[in-house]
PAVEXGU-405142 format. One line per field, with one value per residue (C-alpha): residue number from 0; x, y, z. Coordinates in pm, 1 decimal, padded with zeros to 6 digits, m for minus. Each point is the difference from the previous one (the first is absolute). Example, Ala and Ser with C-alpha at 12.3 -4.5 7.8 and 13.67 -1.06 7.14 Angstrom:
2
i <- c(0,1)
xx <- c(01230.0,00137.0)
yy <- c(m00450.0,00344.0)
zz <- c(00780.0,m00066.0)
//
This chain:
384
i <- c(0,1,2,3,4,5,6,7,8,9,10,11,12,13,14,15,16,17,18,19,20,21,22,23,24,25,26,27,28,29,30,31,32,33,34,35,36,37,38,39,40,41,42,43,44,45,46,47,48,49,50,51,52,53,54,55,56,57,58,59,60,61,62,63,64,65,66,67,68,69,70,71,72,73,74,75,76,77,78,79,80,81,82,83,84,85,86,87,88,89,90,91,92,93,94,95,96,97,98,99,100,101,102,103,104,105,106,107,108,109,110,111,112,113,114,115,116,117,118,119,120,121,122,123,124,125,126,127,128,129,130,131,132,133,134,135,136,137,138,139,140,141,142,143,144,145,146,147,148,149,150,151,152,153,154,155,156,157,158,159,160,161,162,163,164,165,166,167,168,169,170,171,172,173,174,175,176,177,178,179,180,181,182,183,184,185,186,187,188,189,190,191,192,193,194,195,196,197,198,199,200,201,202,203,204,205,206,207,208,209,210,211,212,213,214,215,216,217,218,219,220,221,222,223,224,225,226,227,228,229,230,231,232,233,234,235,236,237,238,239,240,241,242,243,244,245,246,247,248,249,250,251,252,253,254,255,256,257,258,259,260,261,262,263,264,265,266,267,268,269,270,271,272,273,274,275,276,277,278,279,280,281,282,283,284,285,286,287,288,289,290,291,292,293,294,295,296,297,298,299,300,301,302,303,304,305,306,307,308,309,310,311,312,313,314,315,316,317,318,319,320,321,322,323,324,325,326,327,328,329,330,331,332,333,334,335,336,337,338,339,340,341,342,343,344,345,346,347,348,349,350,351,352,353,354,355,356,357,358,359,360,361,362,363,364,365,366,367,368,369,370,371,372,373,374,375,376,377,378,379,380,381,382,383)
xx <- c(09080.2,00336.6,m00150.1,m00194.3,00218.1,00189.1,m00282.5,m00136.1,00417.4,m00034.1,m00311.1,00124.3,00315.2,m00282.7,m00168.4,00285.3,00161.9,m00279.2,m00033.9,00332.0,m00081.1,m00281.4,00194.5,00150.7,00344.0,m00015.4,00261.3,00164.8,m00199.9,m00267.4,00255.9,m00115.5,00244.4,m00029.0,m00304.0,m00224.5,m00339.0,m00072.3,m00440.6,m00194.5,m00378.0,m00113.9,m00208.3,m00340.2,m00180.0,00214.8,m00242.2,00051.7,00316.2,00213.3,00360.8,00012.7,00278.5,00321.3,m00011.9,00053.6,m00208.6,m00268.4,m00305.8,m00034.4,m00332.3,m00057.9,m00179.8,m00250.8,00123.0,m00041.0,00307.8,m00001.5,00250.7,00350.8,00326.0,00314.6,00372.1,00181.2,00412.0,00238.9,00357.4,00165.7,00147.5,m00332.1,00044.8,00052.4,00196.1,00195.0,00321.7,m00107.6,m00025.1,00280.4,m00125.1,m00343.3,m00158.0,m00349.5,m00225.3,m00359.4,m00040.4,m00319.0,m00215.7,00206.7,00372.4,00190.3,00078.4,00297.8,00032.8,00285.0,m00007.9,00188.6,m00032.5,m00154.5,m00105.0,m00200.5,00094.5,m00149.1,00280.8,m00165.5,m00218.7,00063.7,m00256.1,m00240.2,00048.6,m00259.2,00050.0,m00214.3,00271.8,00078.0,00336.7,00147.7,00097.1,00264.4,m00060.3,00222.3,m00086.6,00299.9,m00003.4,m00205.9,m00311.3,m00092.2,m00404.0,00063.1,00181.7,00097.4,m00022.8,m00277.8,m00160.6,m00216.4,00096.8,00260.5,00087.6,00182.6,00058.5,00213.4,m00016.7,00097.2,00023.1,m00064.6,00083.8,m00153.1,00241.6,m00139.2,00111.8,m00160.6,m00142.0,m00219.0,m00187.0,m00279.6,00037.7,m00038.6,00037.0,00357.9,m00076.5,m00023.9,00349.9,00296.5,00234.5,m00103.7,00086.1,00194.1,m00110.7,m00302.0,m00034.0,m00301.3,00100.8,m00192.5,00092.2,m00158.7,m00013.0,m00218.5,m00037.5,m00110.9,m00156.8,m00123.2,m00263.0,m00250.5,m00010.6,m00319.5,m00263.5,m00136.5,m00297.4,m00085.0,m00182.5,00182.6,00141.9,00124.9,00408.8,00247.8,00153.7,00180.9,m00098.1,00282.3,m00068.4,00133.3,00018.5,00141.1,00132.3,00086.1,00156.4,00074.3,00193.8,00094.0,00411.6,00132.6,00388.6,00204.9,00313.4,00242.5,m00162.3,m00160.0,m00399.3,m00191.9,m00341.0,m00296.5,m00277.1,m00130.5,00038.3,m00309.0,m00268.0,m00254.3,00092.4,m00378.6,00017.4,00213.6,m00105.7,m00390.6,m00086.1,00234.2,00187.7,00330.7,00242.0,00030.3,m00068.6,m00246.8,m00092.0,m00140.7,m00087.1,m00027.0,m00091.6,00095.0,m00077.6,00280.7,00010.0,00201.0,m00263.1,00030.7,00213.4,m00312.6,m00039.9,m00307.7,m00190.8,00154.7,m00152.0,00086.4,m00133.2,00055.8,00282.2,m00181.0,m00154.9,m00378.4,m00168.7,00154.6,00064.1,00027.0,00057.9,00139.1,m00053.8,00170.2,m00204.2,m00153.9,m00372.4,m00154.3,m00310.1,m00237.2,m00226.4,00309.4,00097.2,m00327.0,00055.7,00327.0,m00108.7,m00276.4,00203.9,00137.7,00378.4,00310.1,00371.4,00319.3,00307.6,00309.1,m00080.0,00214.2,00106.8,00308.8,m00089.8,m00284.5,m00283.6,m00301.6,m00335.5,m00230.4,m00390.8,m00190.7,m00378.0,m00126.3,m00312.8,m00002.8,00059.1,00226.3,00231.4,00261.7,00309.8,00089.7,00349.3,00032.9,00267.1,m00010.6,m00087.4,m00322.1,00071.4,m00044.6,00385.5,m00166.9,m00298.5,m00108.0,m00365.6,m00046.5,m00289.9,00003.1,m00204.9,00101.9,00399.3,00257.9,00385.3,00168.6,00317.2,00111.8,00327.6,00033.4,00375.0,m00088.2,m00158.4,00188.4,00117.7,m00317.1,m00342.5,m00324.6,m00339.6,m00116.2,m00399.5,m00214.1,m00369.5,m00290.9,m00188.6,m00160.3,00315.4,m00073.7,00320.9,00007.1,00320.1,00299.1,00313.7,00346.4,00307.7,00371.2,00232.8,00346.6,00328.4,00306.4)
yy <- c(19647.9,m00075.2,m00249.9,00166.0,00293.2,m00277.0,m00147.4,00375.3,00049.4,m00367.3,00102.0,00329.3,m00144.7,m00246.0,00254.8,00212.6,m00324.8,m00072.4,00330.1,00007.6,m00323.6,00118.4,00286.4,m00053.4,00077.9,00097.4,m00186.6,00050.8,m00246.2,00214.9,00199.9,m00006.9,m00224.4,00019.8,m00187.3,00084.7,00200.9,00177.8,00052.3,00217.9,00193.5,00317.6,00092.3,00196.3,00070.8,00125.0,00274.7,m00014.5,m00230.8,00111.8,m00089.7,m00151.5,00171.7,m00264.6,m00297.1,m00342.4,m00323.3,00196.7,m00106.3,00218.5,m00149.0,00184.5,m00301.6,00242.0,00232.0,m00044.9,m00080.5,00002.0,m00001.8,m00202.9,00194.6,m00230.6,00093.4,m00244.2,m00085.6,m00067.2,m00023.2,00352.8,m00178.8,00032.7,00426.9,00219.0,00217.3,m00254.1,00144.4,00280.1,m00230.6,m00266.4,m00071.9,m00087.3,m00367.5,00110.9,00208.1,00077.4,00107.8,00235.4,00302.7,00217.3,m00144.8,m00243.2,m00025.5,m00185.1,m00114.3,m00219.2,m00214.5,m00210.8,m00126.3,00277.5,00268.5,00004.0,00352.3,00215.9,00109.4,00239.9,00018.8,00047.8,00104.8,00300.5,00285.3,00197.6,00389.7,m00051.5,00099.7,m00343.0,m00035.4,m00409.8,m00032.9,m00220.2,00083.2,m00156.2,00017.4,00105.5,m00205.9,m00285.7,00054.5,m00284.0,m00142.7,m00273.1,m00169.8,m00379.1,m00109.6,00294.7,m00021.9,00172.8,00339.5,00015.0,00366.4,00144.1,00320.1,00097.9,00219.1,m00019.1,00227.0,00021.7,00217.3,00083.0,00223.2,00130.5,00269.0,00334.9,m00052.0,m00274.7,00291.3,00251.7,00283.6,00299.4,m00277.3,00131.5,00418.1,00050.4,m00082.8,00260.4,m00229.4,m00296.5,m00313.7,m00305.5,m00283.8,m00032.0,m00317.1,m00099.8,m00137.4,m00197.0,m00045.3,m00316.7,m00038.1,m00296.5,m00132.5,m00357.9,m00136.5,m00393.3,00179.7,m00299.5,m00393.0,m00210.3,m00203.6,00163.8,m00091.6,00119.5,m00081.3,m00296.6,m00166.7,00039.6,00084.5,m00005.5,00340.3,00302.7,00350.3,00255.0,00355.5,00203.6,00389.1,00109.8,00399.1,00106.7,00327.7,00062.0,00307.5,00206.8,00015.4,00184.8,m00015.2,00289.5,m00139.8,m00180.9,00214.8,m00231.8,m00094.7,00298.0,m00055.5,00242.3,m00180.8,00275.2,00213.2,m00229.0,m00031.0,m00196.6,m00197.4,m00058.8,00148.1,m00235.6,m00330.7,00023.3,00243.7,m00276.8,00172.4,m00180.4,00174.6,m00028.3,m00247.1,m00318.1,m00211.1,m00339.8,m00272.8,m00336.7,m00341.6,m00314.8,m00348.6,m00260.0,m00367.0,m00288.5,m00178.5,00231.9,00264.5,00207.2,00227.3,m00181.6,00407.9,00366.0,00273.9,00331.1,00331.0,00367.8,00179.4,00079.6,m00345.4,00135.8,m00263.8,m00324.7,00126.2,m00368.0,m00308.8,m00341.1,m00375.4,m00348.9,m00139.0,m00326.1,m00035.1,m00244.5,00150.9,m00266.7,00267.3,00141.7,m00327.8,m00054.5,00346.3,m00069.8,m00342.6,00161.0,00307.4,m00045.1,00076.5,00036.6,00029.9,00021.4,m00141.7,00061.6,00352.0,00213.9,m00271.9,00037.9,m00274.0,m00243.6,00077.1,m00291.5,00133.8,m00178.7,00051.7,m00100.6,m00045.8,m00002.4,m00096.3,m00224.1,00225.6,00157.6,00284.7,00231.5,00117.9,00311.1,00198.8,00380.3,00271.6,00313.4,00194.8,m00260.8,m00191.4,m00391.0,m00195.5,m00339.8,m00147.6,m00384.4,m00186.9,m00300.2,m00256.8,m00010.9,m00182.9,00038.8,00097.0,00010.8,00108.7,00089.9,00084.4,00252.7,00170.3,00378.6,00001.6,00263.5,00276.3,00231.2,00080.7,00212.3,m00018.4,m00190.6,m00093.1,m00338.2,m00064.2,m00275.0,00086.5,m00255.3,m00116.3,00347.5,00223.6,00097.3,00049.7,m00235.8,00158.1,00193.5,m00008.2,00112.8,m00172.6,00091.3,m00133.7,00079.5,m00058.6,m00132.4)
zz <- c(19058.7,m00124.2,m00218.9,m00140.1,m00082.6,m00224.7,m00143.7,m00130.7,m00099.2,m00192.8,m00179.3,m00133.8,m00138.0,m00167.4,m00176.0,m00060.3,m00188.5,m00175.0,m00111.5,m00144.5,m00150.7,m00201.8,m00202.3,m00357.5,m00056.0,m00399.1,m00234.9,m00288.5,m00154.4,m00075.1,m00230.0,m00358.3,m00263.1,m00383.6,m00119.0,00260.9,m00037.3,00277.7,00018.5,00162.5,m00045.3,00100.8,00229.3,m00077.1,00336.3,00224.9,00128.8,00360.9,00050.0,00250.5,00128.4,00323.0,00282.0,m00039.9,00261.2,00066.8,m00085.1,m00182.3,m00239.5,m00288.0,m00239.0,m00319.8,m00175.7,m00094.4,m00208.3,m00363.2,m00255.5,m00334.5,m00282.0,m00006.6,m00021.5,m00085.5,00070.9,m00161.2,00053.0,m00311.2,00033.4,m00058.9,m00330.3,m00203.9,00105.1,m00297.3,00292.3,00160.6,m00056.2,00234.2,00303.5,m00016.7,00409.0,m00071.5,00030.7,m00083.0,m00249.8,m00067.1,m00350.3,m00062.6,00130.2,m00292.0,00108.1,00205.5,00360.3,00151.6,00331.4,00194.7,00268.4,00251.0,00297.0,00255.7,m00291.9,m00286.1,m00162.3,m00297.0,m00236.8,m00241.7,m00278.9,m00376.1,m00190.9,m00042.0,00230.5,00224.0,m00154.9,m00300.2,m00190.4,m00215.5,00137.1,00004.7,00364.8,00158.4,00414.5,00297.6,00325.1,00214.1,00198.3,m00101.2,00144.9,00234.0,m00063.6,00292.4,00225.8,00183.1,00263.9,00077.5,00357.8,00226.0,00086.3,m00236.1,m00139.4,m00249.5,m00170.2,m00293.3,m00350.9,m00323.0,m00286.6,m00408.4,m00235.0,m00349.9,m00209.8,m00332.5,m00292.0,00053.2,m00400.9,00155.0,00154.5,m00120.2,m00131.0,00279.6,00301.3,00114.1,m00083.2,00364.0,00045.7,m00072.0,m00174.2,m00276.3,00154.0,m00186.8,00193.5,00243.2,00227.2,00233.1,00376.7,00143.3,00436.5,00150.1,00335.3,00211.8,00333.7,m00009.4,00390.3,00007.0,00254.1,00038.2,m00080.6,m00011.4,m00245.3,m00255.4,m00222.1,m00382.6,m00280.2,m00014.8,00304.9,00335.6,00085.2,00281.6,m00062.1,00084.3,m00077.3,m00164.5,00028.7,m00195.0,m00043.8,m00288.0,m00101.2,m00344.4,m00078.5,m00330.9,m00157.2,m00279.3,m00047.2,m00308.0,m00116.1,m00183.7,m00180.5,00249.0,00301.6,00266.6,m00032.4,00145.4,00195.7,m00130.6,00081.5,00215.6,m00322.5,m00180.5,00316.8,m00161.1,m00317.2,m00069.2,m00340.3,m00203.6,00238.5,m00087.3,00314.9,00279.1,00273.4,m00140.1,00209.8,00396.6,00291.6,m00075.2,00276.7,00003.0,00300.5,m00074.8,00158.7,m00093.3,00168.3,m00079.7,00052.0,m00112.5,m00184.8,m00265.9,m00232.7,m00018.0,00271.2,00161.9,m00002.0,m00126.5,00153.7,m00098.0,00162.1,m00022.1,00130.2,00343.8,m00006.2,00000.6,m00237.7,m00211.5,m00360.4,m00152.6,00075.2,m00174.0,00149.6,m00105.4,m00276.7,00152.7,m00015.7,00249.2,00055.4,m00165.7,m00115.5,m00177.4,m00158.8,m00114.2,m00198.1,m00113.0,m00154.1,m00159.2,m00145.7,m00381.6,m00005.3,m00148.8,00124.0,m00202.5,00181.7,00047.4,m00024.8,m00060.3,m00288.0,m00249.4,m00307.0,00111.3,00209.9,00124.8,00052.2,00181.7,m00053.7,00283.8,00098.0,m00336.9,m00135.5,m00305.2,m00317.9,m00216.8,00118.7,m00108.7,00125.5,m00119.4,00092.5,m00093.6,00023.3,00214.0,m00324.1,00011.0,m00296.4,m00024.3,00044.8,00040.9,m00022.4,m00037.0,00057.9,00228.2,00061.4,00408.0,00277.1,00352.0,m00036.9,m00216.6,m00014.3,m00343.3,m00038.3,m00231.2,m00213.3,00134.8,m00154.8,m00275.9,00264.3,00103.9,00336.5,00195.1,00082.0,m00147.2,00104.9,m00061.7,m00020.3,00025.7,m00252.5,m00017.9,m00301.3,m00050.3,00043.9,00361.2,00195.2,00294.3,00163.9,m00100.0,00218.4,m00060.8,m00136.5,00002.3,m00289.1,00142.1,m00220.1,00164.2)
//
């Protein structure tokens, strides 16, 4: 009996070892470092997906759902920033979606600074946001079970002229200075590790959950007196955001599966405040599938890289039958910036001159023989 008391002892430490074994311990390799592109799709079907309760050595398969699109986060060095004098500590930057954002890392954090660029109050102002303190996107080593919660805070400070006419009457006193405060606060739990499969492979990974409360506020300032809070004063600021709640408590729950094969997040899930039903969804951009590649080969395309570019940018036409093409580049006003023929079969890269553009958005497009647009994508000319 003895013996067998061991043997049962012996076999548990077995699986319990091997258990252990099988987890990931995240890295800091999988922080991003100036030049990379980050890529990921969306998801389109995600009727019915449903987080599974956090665990150990689970199988999560969502090969099935549908993808589409490619978004690209791409990493300069801060240098090439038009704001870089704002964040003397950063290492990193992505320049577009209407500004710049700058991030630092070392060797356990990867941290977002701030963002410079257009601001969220519809009222035109140029913003230059810090988080206080830097707000931390991920960490190394990360391991299962690991949990950690923190805050951080932004402010947006504006003239009271930047505002409407009859948007402060229902205060007593004319303001000089407004500011918007914005209170972060999130609770990150590495609640489950596993393999995962997408449209696109299968990982060794750990799953981040994160919930995620924003509070933002209304301050106003008289003179030298201190900032005053009269947020309650406003209720719902739906008339001058396009009918959004803008003031008061925003929740959001996300999940992401991590694994050192990749800087992508392998899958992003993101669900409602009281986690009823998945609200989107983005996957690494990998296709596999053969019924997928067969699509992509057959597809006619065109990407621009680097993008965001400062004075040369190569675009590379792809899948094309034999013909003759144009290239076409227009302003945000719509009007033609660039255009140029070309005689193509198969693929091609060109390289071209963007020096004389200025600094903001285009959107390059590929026409066939007859005019037809083929596809129109986005590019960002940045200046350093």
């Amino acid at each position: 009996m003895k013996n067998n008391h061991y043997t049962l002892i012996f076999l548990l430490i077995l699986i319990f070892c091997g258990s252990l074994s099988a987890q990931i311990s995240l890295t800091n390799a999988v922080f991003p470092q100036p030049g990379d592109v980050l890529k990921t799709t969306n998801g389109t079907n995600l009727e019915g997906v449903v987080m599974t309760s956090g665990g150990d050595n689970q199988t999560w398969d969502y090969s099935q759902i549908n993808v589409e699109g490619l978004n690209e986060d791409m990493f300069i060095d801060p240098s090439e920033g038009l704001n870089v004098g704002a964040y003397p500590n950063a290492t990193l930057l992505i320049s577009g979606q209407g500004g710049e954002s700058y991030f630092k890392t070392n060797d356990n954090t990867f941290e977002f600074l701030g963002f410079a660029g257009g601001d969220p109050t519809g009222f035109g102002i140029e913003l230059i946001t810090h988080f206080q303190p830097a707000l931390i996107e991920s960490r190394a080593p990360l391991n299962y079970l690991d949990l950690h919660t923190y805050g951080s805070e932004t402010n947006i400070p504006f003239s009271a002229d930047a505002l409407p006419g009859g948007f402060l009457d229902s205060l007593p006193i004319a303001p000089d200075s407004l500011r918007i405060r914005n209170i972060l606060d999130r609770t990150d739990l590495v609640d489950a590790w596993g393999t995962i499969t997408i449209p696109g492979g299968t990982y060794d990974v750990i799953r981040l959950k994160r919930v995620e409360y924003i509070e933002t506020r209304l301050d106003i300032k008289l003179g030298g007196l201190p900032w005053l809070d009269v947020t309650d004063q406003f209720g719902d600021f739906g008339g001058g955001m396009g009918g959004m709640d803008f003031f008061g408590i925003d929740t959001t729950v996300t999940y992401s599966y991590l694994s050192n094969e990749s800087k992508e997040p392998i899958a992003v899930f993101s669900l409602d405040g009281k986690e009823s039903f998945v609200e989107n969804a983005t996957f690494k951009s990998l296709l596999v599938n053969p019924v997928d590649e067969t699509k992509e080969t057959l597809n006619p395309n065109l990407y621009a890289f680097p993008n965001p570019a400062i004075n040369e940018v190569k675009f590379e036409f792809s899948n094309l039958k034999k013909g003759n093409y144009d290239l076409k580049i227009f302003n945000i006003l719509g009007l033609e910036v660039y255009g140029q023929s070309y005689a193509i079969s198969g693929s091609k890269t060109v390289k071209i001159d963007i020096s004389r553009l200025r600094k903001g958005t285009y959107l390059y497009s590929l026409l066939d023989e007859k005019g037809k647009a083929i596809t129109t994508k986005r590019l960002i000319v940045i200046r350093p």
